[in-house]
Structures are given as structure tokens and as C-alpha cells.
N, C-alpha and C positions, 0 to 999 in steps of 0.2 A: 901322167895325165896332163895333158893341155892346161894352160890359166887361163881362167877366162878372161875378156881384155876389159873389163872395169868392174869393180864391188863397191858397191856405196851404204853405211851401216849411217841411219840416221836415229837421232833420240830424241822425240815430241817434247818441248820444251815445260807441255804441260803436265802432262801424263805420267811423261818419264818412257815409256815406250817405245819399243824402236821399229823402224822400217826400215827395209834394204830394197837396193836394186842391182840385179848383176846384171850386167851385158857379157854374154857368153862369145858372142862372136859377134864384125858387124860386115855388113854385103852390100857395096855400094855407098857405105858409110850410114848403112841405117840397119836396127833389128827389129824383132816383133816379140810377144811377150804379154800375157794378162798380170792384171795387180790382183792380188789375194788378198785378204784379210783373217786371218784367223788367231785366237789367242793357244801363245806354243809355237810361232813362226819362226825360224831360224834361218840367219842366214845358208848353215850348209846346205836346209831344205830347195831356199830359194834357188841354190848354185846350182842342184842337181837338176831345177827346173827349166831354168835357162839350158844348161848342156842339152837337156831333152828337148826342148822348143828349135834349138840349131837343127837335129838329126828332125824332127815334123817335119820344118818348111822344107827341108834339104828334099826327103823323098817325095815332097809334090812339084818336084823340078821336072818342069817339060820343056825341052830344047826348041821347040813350037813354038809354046805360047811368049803369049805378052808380058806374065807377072817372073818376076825374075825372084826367086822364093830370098827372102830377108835372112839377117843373122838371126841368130836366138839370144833372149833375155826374158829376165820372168823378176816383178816387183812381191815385196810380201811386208804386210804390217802385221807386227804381233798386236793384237786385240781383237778383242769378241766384237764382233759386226752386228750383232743383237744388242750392245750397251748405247745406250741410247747419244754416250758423246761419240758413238763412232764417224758420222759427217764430219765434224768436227776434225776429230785423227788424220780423216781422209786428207782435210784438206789439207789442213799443214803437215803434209806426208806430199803432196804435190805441188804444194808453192815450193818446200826446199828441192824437189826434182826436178824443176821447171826446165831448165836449161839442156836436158838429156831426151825431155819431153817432146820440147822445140827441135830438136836436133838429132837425135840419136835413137830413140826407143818409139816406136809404134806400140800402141796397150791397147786391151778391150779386159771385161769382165773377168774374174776368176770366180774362186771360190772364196765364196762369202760378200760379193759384190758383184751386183748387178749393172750391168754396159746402163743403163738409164743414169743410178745412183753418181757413176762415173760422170756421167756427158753433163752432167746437172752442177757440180763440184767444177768441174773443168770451165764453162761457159760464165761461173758466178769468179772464176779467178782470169777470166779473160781470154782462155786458151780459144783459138780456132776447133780444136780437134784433136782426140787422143791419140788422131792418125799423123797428126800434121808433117812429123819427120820425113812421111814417105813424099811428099808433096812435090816436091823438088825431082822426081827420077820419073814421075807423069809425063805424057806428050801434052794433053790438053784435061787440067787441071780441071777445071772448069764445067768439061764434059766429062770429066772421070767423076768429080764429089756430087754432081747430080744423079749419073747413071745409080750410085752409091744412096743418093738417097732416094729414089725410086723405088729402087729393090728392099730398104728398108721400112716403106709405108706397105709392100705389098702382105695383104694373110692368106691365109689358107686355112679352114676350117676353124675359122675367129681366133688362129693365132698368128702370130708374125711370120715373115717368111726367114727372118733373121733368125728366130727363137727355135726356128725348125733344123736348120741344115746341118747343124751338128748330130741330130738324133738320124736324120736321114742315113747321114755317112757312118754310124756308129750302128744301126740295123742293116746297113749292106755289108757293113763287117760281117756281122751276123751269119745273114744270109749267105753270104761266100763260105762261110765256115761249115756250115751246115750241106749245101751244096757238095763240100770237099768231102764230109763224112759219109755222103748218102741217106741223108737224114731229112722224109719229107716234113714238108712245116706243120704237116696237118697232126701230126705225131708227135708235136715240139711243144714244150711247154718254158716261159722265160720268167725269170724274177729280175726285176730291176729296181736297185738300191738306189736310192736318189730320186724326187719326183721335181726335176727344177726344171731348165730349161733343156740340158739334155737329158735326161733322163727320163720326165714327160714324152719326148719330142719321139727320143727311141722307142718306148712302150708303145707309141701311134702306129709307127711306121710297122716296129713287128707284128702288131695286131693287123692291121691294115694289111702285111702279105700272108694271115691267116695261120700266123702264130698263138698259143693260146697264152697271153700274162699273166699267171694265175699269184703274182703277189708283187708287189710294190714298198718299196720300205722309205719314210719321211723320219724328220726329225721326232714326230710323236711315237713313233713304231711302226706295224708293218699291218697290211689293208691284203687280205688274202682271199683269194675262194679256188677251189681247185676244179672250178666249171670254167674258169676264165671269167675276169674282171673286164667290166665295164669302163675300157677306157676313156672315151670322151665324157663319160661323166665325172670321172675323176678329172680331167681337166677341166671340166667349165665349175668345179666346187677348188682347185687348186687355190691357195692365196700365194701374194710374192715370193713368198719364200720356200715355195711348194711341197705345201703341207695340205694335205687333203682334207674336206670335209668331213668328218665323223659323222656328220649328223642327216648326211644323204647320200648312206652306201645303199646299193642294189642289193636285193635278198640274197643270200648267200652269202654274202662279203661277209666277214670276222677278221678281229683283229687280235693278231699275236704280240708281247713285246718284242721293241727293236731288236734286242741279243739274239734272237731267235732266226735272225735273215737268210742263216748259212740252212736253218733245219728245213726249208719248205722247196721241197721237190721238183725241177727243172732239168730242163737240158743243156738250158743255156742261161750262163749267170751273167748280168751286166752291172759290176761294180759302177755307178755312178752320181754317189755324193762326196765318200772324203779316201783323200789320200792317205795307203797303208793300212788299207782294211782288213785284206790277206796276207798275212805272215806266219812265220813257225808257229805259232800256235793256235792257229784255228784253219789251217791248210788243209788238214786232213777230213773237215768235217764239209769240203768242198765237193759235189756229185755230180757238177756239171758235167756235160763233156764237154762243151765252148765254155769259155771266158771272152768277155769283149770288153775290156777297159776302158770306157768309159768318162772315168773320172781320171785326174794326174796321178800317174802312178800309183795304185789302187793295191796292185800287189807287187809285194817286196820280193826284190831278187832269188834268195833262197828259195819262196815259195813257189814262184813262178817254175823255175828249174824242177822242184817235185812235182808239181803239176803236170808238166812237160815228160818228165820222165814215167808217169803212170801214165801217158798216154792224152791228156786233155788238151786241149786245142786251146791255147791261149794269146790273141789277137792284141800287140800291145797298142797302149795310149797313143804314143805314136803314130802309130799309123790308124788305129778306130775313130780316134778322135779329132784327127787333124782338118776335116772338111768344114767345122767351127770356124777355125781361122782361114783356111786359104779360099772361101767361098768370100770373105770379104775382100780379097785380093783379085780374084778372079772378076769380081765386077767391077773393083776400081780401075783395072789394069785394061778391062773389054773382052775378059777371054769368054764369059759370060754375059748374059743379056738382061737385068733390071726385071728378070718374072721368074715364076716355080720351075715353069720344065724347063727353062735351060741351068738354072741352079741344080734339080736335082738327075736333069741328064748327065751332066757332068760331074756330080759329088758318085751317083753310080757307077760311071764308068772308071771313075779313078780308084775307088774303092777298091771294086773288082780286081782290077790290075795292079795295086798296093797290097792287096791282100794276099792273093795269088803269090806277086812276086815274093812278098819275105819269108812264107811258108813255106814255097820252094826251096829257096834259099836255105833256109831252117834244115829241111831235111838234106841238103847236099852236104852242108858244112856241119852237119850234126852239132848243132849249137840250140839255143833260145829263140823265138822270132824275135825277142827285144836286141839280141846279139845279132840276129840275120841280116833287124831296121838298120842297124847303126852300120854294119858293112853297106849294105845298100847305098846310105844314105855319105857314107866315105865318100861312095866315087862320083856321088851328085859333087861331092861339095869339092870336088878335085876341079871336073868338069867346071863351074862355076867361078874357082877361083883361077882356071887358067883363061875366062873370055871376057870375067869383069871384075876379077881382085877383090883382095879383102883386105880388110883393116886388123883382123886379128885370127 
């Protein structure tokens, strides 16, 4: 296996605590990569996240466009983002990064931290921007970090258009998958794990092409009806952390506890709040027939392969979840236009065509689509390092 070309293990001086940053690979001399925060973070976790953020941007290489897709890295703090010194963590977790911030790592939002909490932390220690590294490979900086913040004042049905683009591209997974089964939507029923920024975002989007979402699972547990749930109510009751209102469900609504997320009956499951949800031992209690991951790596190798092997159709992280990040590349670079339909003309059409291709692939080389993305994503990254080089 490849090294990746930097690992950085830091220890909060107060805390005791530590944070890591890997740079997996860099493109142009710059990579991309969200910060995480959760307590139980590991370096190895981080490594395998980074290697997986290189093969994301790698498969949204278009020889066309303007954005020339980044290396991969990915940051992670071990601590509970719920403890009230976690700003605190943050920050002295990013004054000692400073220098890779500046220079080397492009970041947004993961899990357990929110792109606001970020940009808030970053502005009180001085930084420009948690994109700043890419700043330098811009034609006209200027016009790129406006068209960028344009697109980020825009909403759409009183949410951001930023908050949105990841659930778009993670329901056209979806929908491709479903499409490939012969599976009309009016017949579809979706559970999605996670109610945050994508995992709200994707509930809209399936409901909206008249899927029915008959359960939703948050930190308190899971918000169920088997008539289909009232999604934009559930989002105008969502709080930060997207957790639902209990106390203004639509009739019908009941609530299950969380453990029970695998037991409520869909066709399509969308893992999207925490990493390594599905594994050997609660794989089998899986009925979907799609999977669309959603969240980082949500299901672990082995189960994915059983999955695969009875037949389910499982769309990885990779390529579900990748219109998150490369939707903000797409506006900084001008491959897109600072509003919704060319955001989600373009997270659709690439969807379609990333989905398509690794499942094809999938079934040619008789492998995993997570094995299909990463051949895929090879010969992007062949292509790229012979017209603009890499540093690792």
C-alpha cells in the first residue's frame, strides 16, 4: 500500500488529547479533506479517510472542466464535539495546523463539526479561509471567492444551497440505483440514518422525486410512520445538530429506539450519520436493496462484499457523497454558476454518469463498486499526474 505523503499526530496541551492530520496525496501541491471531531478518533481512521478523499476527488476529474480535482487528506480530533471545551480543542487543534492550512490542506465540515463552527474558529485565529491553500492555482481569485460566496448566501426552501448539494448528489445516487433495478419510486420506501446536513438534505430530495421516507433515525432515536413522514416538517423543527423535534410530529409519526434503525422496512437504506455502522454483525439484519452511503465509510469492507454477494446494490461514499465537496470546487473554479439549477444540473448529471460508470465496472471486473471507484479513480489519477504532477 502507498504512504501517504505526511501524518501529523498532535497532543492538546490542555486536554491531553490528540489530533491528526494526514495528507494522503497532494495535486498541484494542494489537497482537500474535512476536519472531524469525534471522541475514539484514530489516527488509522483518519489515514483510511484521506486515501478515500484522493480516489472522491480523483472520480470527479473531467478533462473539460476548470477544477482540476485536489489530492486527498482528511483531519480528526479525538473528543466529544458535545463537551462544551470542544471550541476550545478546535482551536488549538488549528493554530498548531496553521502552516499545512496555509499551504497545503483545503478543509470543510465533517462529522461532528459544522463549516459555520469551522469558519468562526478560523476568522477569530486570523485565517483567510479554510480553503486558502487552493488560492494560488485560481486565474482570478477575486472573481472565484465572490462567485463562492454568492452561491453560499443562496436557499432554497429556507435552507442553504450549500447545506443542500451533498443530499442532492447522494438522492441521485439513489435514484440511479433504483432506475438500474427497475424499481418505480412510487413503490420505494427510504430510511435515512442521520438527519444533519446531508442526511436532511437527501430525505428532501427523495421525497421531492416521490419516494416515500417512512423513518429517519437522529441522535435521540428514530421518527417513523409507514404512511411516509412529513419531511419539511421535520426540517423547519430540526436544531444544529439535527435532531428532530419530538414535540411537533405529524399524526402517525412514532418513535422507535435508535438500535432498531436496521428493523424498519425500506428499499433503500441511506447510512448517514456515523462511520461503521454496518459490519459483521448486524449485516444481515440489512433488507434493503440499495444502500447509498451517505456518511464516510458507513459500511465496513467485509459487509459490503456480503451485501454485494446476496445481491444489494451498494453505492459507495465515494462516489454518493462526493457532490459535498466538489460542488464547492465547481463554483470556485466557474465550472458552475453562484445559483440551484446549475449546482444541481451538474451534481445530477455527474451522479448519473459516476454511478453508472463504477457499477458497470463492478459487474465487468466482478469486484465491490468500492473496488470498481478505486480502479476508476487509478486511471483519473494516472491521467492527472501525467498533465500536472503530483507531489506524492
Amino acid at each position: 500500500m502507498r504512504e501517504p505523503y505526511l501524518q501529523v499526530t498532535w497532543t492538546d496541551p490542555v486536554t491531553g488529547c490528540h489530533g491528526y492530520l494526514v495528507i494522503d496525496r497532494l495535486v498541484r501541491g494542494v489537497s482537500s479533506g474535512g476536519l472531524r471531531m469525534r471522541a475514539g478518533c484514530t489516527l488509522d481512521e483518519v489515514r483510511g479517510l484521506a486515501a478515500g478523499m484522493s480516489v472522491r476527488e480523483a472520480l470527479n476529474y473531467d478533462p473539460a472542466g476548470r477544477y482540476i480535482p485536489l489530492g486527498g487528506a482528511k483531519g480528526g480530533i479525538d473528543w466529544d464535539p458535545y463537551d462544551p471545551r470542544a471550541t476550545e480543542v478546535l482551536r488549538r487543534y488549528l493554530t498548531a495546523m496553521r502552516p499545512y492550512v496555509e499551504q497545503f490542506w483545503t478543509m470543510g465540515e465533517d462529522l461532528g463539526l459544522r463549516q459555520s463552527t469551522i469558519d468562526k474558529a478560523l476568522a477569530e485565529l486570523g485565517f483567510s479561509s479554510s480553503i486558502q491553500a487552493v488560492y494560488p492555482l485560481l486565474d482570478d481569485e477575486r472573481a472565484a471567492r465572490a462567485r463562492l460566496r454568492k452561491a453560499s448566501q443562496v436557499r432554497v426552501g429556507g435552507l442553504r444551497l450549500k447545506e443542500l448539494v451533498g443530499g442532492c448528489g447522494v438522492a441521485e445516487a439513489a435514484l440511479t440505483g433504483l432506475d438500474r433495478l427497475g424499481l418505480p419510486v412510487q413503490d420505494v420506501r427510504a430510511f435515512v440514518q442521520g438527519f444533519g446536513a446531508i442526511g436532511g438534505s437527501t430525505a428532501r430530495f427523495l421525497s421531492e422525486a416521490g419516494v416515500k421516507v417512512v423513518g429517519i433515525a437522529d441522535v435521540k432515536g428514530i421518527v417513523a410512520n409507514e404512511d411516509g413522514l412529513d419531511v419539511e416538517r421535520l426540517l423547519r423543527g430540526r436544531d444544529a445538530h439535527g435532531t428532530v423535534d419530538r414535540d411537533d410530529l405529524a399524526p402517525g409519526d412514532h418513535l422507535l429506539p435508535g438500535e432498531k434503525w436496521l428493523d424498519v422496512e425500506a428499499e433503500v437504506l441511506v447510512p448517514a450519520a456515523v462511520s461503521y455502522a454496518v459490519d459483521e454483525r448486524n449485516v444481515d439484519q440489512v433488507r434493503a436493496r440499495v444502500v447509498v452511503e451517505a456518511a464516510t465509510m458507513p459500511v465496513l469492507p467485509e459487509a459490503e462484499r456480503r451485501l454485494v454477494h446476496r445481491g444489494t446494490l451498494v453505492i459507495p461514499d465515494v462516489v454518493a457523497n462526493s457532490a459535498s465537496g466538489s460542488w464547492w470546487w465547481w463554483t470556485l473554479f466557474g465550472d458552475v454558476q453562484p445559483n440551484s439549477d446549475s449546482a444541481f444540473r451538474k451534481i445530477r448529471s455527474t451522479m448519473r454518469r459516476l454511478v453508472t460508470a463504477v457499477l458497470d465496472e463492478a459487474d465487468h471486473a466482478a469486484v465491490t463498486p468500492r473496488a470498481a471507484a478505486a480502479r476508476i479513480a487509478d486511471l483519473a489519477v494516472r491521467d492527472i499526474d501525467a498533465k500536472f504532477g503530483s507531489a506524492a
